[in-house]
C-alpha positions in Angstrom: -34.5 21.5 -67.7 -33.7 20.1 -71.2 -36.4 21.1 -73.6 -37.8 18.0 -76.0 -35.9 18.7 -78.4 -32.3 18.6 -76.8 -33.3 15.2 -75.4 -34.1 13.7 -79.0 -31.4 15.1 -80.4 -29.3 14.2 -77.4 -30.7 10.6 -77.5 -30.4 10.5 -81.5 -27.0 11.3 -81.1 -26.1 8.8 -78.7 -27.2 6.2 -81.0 -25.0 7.9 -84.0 -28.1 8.3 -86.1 -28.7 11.0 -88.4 -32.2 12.8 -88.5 -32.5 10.9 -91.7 -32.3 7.5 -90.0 -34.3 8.4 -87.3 -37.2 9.9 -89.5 -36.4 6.4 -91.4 -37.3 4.7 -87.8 -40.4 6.4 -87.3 -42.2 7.0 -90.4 -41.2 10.8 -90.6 -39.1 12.9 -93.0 -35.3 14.6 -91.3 -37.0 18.4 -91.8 -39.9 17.2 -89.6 -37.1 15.9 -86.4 -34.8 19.2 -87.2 -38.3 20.4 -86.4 -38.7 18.8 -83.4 -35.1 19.4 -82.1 -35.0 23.1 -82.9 -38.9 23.4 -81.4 -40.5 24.6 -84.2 -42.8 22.2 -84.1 -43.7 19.2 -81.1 -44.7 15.3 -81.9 -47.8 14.3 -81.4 -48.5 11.1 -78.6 -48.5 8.6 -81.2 -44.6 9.8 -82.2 -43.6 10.2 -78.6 -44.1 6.4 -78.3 -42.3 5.9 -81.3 -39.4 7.7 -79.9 -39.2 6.1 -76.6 -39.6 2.6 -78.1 -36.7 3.6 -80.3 -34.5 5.1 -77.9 -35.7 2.4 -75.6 -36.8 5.0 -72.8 -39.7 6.3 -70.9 -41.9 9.1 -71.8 -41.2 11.0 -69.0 -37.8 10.7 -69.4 -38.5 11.6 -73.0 -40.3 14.8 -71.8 -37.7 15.6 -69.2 -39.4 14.7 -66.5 -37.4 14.0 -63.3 -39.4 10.5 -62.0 -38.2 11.9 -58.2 -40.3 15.1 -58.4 -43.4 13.5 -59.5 -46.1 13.7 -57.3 -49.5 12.4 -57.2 -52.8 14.9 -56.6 -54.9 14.0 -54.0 -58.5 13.1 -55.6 -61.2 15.4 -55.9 -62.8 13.2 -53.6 -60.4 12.9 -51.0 -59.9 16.3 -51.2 -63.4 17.4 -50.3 -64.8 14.3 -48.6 -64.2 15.9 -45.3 -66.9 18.2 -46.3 -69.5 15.8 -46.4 -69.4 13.4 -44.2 
């Protein structure tokens, strides 16, 4: 699984930016996405939406998640509703 920081620098690649045009995008500085893309540091939510409106994507597919694998928890409720009725 690609970490964060492969997929923005995979996706800021793609569009043939430079850390400095994408920090330019975003409101950021380059030394904060070399951050990002070498995981010394994360972005916060309000920067994760940034980047997937820029690179036009999901989040999850931002975070590497696989949209097949995702399941949803049963409820609390439905869980233990057994119990009490």
């Amino acid at each position: 699984m690609k970490t964060i920081g492969e997929i923005i620098k995979e996706k800021r690649l793609a569009k043939g930016w430079t850390t400095y045009r994408l920090g330019k995008e975003i409101g950021v500085n380059h030394a904060t996405i070399l951050g990002w893309e070498k995981m010394r540091s994360f972005p916060n939510a309000l920067y994760l939406v940034d980047l997937a409106d820029v690179f036009e994507c999901t989040l999850d597919e931002l975070c590497g998640r696989d949209p097949t694998k995702i399941v949803t928890k049963e409820s609390n409720y439905e869980r233990y509703k057994k119990h009490f009725t």
